[in-house]
VMD Tcl script that builds the backbone (N, CA, C; Angstrom):
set m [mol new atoms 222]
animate dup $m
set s [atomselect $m all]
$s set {name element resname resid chain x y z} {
  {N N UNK 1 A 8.103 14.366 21.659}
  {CA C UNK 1 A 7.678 13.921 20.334}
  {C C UNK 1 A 7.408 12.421 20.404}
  {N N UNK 2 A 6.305 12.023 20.007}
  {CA C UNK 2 A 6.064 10.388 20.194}
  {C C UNK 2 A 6.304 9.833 19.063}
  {N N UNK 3 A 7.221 8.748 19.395}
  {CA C UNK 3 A 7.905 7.820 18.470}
  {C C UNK 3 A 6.871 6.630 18.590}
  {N N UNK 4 A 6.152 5.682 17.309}
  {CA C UNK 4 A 6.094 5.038 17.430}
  {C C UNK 4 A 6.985 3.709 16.640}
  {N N UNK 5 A 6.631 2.370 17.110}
  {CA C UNK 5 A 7.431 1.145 16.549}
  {C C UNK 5 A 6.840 0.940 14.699}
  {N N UNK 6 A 7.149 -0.027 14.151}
  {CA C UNK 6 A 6.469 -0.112 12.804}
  {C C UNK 6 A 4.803 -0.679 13.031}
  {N N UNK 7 A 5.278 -1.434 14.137}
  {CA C UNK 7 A 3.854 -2.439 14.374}
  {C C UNK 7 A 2.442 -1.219 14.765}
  {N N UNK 8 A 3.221 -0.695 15.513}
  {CA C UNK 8 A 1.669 0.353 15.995}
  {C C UNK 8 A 1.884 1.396 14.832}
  {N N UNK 9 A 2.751 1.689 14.171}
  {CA C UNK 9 A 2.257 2.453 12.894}
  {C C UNK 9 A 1.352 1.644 11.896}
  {N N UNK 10 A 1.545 0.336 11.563}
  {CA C UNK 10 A 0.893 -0.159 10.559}
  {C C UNK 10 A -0.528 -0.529 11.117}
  {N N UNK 11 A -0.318 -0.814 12.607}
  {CA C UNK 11 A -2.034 -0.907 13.018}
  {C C UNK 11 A -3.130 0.350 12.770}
  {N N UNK 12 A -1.971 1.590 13.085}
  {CA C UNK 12 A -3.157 2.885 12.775}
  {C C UNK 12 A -3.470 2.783 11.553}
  {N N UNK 13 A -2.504 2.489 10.139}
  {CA C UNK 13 A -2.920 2.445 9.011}
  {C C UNK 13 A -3.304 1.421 8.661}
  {N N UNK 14 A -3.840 0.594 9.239}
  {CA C UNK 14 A -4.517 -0.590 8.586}
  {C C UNK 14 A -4.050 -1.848 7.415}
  {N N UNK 15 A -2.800 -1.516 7.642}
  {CA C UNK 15 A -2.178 -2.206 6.900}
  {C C UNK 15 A -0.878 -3.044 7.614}
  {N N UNK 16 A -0.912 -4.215 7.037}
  {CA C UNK 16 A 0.481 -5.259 7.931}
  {C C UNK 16 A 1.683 -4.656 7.889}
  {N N UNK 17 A 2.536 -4.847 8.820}
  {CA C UNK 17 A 3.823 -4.521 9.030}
  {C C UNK 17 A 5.064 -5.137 7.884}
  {N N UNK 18 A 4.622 -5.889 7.395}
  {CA C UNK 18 A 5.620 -5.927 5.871}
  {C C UNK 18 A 5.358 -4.352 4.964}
  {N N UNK 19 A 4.123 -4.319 4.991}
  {CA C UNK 19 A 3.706 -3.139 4.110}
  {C C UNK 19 A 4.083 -1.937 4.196}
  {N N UNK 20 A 4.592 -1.863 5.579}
  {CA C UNK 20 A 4.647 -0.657 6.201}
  {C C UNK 20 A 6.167 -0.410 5.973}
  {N N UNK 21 A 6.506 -1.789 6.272}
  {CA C UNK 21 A 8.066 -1.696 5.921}
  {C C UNK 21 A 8.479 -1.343 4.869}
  {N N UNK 22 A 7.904 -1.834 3.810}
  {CA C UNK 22 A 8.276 -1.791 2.215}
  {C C UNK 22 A 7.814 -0.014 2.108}
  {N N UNK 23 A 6.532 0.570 2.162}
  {CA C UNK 23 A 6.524 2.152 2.206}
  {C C UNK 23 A 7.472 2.750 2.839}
  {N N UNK 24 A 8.446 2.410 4.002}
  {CA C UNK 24 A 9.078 3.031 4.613}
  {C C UNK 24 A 10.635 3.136 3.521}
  {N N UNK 25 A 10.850 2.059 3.106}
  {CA C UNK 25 A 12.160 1.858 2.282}
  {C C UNK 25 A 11.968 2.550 1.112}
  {N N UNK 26 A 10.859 3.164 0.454}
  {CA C UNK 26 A 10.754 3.502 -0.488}
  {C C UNK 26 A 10.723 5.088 -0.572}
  {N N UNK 27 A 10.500 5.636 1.030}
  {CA C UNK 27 A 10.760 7.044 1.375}
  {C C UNK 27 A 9.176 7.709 1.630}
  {N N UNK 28 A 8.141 7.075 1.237}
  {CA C UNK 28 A 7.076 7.651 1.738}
  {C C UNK 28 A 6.718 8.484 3.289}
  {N N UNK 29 A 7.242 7.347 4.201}
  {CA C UNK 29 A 7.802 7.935 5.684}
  {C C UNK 29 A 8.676 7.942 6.242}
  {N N UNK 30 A 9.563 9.165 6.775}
  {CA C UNK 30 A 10.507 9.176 7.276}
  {C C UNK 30 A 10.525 7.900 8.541}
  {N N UNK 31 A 11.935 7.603 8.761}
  {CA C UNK 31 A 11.767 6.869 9.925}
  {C C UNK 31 A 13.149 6.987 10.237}
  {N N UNK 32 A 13.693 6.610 11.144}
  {CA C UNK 32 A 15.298 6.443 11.791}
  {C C UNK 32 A 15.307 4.897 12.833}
  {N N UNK 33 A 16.559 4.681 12.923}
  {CA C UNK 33 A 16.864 3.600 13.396}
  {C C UNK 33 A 17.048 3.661 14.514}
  {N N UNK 34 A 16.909 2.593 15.984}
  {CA C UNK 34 A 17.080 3.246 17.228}
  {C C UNK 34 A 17.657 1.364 17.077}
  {N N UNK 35 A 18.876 1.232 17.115}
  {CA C UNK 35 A 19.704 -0.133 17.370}
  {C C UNK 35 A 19.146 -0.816 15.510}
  {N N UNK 36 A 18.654 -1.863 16.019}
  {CA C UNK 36 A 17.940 -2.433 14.615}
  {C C UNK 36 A 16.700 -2.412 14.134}
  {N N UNK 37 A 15.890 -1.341 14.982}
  {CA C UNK 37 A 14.612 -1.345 14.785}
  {C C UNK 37 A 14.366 -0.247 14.076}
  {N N UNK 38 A 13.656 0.217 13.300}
  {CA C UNK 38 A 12.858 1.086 12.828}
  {C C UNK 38 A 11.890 2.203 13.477}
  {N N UNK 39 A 11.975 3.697 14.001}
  {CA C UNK 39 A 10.940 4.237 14.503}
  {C C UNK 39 A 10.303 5.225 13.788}
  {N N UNK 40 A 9.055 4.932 13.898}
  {CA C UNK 40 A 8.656 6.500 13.187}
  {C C UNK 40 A 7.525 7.100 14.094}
  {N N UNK 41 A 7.350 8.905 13.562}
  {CA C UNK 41 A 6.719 9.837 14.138}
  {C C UNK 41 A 5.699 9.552 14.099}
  {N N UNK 42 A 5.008 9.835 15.170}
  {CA C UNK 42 A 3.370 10.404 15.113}
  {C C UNK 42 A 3.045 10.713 13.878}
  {N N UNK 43 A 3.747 12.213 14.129}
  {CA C UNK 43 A 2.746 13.369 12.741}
  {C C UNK 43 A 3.322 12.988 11.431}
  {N N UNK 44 A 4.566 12.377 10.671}
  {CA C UNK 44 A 4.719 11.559 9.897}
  {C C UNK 44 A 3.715 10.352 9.536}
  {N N UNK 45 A 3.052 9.809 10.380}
  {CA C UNK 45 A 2.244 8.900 10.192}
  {C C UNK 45 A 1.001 9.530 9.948}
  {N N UNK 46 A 0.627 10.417 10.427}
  {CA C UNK 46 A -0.552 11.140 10.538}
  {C C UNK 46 A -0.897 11.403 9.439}
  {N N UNK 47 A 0.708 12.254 8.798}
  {CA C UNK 47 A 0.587 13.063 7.557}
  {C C UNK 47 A 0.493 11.777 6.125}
  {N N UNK 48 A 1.141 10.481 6.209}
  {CA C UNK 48 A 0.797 9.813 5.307}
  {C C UNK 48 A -0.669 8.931 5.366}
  {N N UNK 49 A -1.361 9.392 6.438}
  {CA C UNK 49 A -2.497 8.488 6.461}
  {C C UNK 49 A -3.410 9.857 5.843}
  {N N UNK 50 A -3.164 11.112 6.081}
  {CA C UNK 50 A -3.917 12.126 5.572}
  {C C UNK 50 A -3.761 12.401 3.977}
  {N N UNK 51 A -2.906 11.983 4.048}
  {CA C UNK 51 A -2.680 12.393 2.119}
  {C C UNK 51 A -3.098 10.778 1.807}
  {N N UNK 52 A -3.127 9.562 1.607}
  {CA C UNK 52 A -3.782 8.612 1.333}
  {C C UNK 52 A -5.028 8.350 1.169}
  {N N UNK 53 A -5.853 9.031 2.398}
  {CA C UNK 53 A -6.933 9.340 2.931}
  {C C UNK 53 A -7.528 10.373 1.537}
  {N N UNK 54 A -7.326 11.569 1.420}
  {CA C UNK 54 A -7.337 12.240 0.431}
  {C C UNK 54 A -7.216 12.249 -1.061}
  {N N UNK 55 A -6.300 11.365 -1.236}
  {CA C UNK 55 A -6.608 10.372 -2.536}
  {C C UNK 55 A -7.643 9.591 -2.784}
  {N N UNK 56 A -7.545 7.874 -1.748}
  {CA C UNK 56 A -9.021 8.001 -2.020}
  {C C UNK 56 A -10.538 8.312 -2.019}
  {N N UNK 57 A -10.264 9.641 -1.696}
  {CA C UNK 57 A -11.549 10.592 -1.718}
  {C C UNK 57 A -11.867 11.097 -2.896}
  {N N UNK 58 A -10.325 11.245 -3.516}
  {CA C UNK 58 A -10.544 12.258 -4.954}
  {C C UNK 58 A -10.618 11.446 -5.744}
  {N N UNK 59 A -10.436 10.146 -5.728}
  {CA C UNK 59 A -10.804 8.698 -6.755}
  {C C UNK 59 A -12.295 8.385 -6.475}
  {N N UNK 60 A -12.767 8.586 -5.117}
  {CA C UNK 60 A -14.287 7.932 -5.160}
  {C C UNK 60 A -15.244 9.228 -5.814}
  {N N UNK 61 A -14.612 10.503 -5.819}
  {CA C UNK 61 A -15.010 11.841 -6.331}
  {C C UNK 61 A -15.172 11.319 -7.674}
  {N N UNK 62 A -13.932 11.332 -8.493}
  {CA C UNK 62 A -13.975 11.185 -9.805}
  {C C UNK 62 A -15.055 10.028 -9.926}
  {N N UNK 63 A -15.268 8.629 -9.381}
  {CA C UNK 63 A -15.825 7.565 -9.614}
  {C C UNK 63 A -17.419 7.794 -10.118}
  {N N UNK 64 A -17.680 8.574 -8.702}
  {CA C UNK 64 A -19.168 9.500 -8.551}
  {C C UNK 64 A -19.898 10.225 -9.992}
  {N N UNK 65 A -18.618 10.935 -10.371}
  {CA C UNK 65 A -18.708 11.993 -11.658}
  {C C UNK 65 A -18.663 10.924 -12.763}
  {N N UNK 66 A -18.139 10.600 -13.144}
  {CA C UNK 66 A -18.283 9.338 -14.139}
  {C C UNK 66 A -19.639 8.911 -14.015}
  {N N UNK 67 A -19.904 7.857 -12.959}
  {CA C UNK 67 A -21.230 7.388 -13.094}
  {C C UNK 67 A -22.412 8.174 -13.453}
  {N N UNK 68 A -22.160 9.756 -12.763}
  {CA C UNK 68 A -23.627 10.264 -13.209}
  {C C UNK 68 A -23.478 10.707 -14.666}
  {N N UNK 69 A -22.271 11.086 -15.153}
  {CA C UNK 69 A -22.152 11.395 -16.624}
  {C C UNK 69 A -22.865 10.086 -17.425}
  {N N UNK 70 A -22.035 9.242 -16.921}
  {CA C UNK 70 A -22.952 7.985 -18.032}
  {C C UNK 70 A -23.903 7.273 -17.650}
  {N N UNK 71 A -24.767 7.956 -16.554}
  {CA C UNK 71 A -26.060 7.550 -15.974}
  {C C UNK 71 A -26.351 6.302 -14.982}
  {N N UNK 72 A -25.368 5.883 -14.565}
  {CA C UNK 72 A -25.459 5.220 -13.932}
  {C C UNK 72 A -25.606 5.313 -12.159}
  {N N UNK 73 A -25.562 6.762 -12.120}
  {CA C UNK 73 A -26.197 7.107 -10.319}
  {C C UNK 73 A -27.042 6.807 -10.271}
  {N N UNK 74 A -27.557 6.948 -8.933}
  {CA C UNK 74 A -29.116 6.748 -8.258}
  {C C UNK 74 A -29.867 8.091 -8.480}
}
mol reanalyze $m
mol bondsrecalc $m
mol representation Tube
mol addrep $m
């Protein structure tokens, strides 16, 4: 099972390692402690970049629908 550190988790998600930290404390991704560091899973990471991912899809969805309702598409 591949463990990664916070740093190469927050690089896949594109976001800084404070950030990653603060989602982690808040329970979004599991993680466990190996001494004082923080590790988390692959597919934990995977799975919060896939449901994020999926949100804003269903926000640029809704965005889409709006605009053509009030005419503002191409």
């Amino acid at each position: 099972m591949l463990k990664w550190t916070t740093q190469e988790a927050a690089d896949m998600l594109g976001m800084s390692r404070p950030t990653l930290i603060k989602i982690l404390d808040e329970g979004h991704i599991p993680y466990h402690r190996s001494g004082n560091r923080r590790k988390v899973k692959y597919k934990d990471v995977m799975h919060y970049k896939q449901a994020i991912d999926n949100k804003r899809l269903q926000a640029l969805n809704e965005l889409s629908e709006l605009d053509q309702a009030l005419g503002l598409g191409y």
